[in-house]
C-alpha positions as CSV (number, residue, x, y, z in Angstrom):
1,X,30.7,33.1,-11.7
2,X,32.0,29.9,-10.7
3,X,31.2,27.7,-7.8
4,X,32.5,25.0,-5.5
5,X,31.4,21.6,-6.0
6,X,32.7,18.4,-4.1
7,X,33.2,14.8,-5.7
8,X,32.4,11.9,-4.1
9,X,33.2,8.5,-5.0
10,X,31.1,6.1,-6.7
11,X,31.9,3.0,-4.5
12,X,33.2,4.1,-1.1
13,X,31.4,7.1,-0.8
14,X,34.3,9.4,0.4
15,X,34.9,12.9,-0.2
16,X,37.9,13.5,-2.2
17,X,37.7,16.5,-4.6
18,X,36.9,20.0,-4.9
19,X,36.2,21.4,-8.2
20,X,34.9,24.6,-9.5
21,X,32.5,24.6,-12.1
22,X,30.1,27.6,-13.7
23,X,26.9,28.5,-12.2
24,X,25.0,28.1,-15.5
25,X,25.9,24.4,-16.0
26,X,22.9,22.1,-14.9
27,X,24.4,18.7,-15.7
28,X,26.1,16.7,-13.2
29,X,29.9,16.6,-12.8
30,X,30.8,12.5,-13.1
31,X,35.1,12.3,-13.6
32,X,36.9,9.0,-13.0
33,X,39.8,9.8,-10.6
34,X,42.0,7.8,-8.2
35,X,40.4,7.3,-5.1
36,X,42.9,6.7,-2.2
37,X,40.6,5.2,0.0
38,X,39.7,2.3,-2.5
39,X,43.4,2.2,-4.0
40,X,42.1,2.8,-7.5
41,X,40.5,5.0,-10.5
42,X,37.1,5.0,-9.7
43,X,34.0,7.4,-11.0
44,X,34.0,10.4,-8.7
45,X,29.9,12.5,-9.2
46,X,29.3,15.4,-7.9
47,X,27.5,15.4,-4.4
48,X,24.1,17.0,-3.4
């Protein structure tokens, strides 16, 4: 089973992702993606 998990960015704070990941995974999702609201690739961590 897989569920939904949102990224938020490292620096601005702003929700810009939605991801699915497995149930069983424990770690924290941490991707570098291109934020629009800072104009750049920044590190995108899975929120709360």
């Amino acid at each position: 089973m897989r569920e939904k998990v949102i990224l938020i960015c490292s620096e601005c704070f702003s929700r810009n992702y939605t991801i699915s990941k497995k149930t069983s995974d424990k770690k924290r999702v941490e991707i570098k993606k291109y934020c629009p609201k800072c104009n750049r690739h920044t590190i995108h961590k899975e929120s709360k």
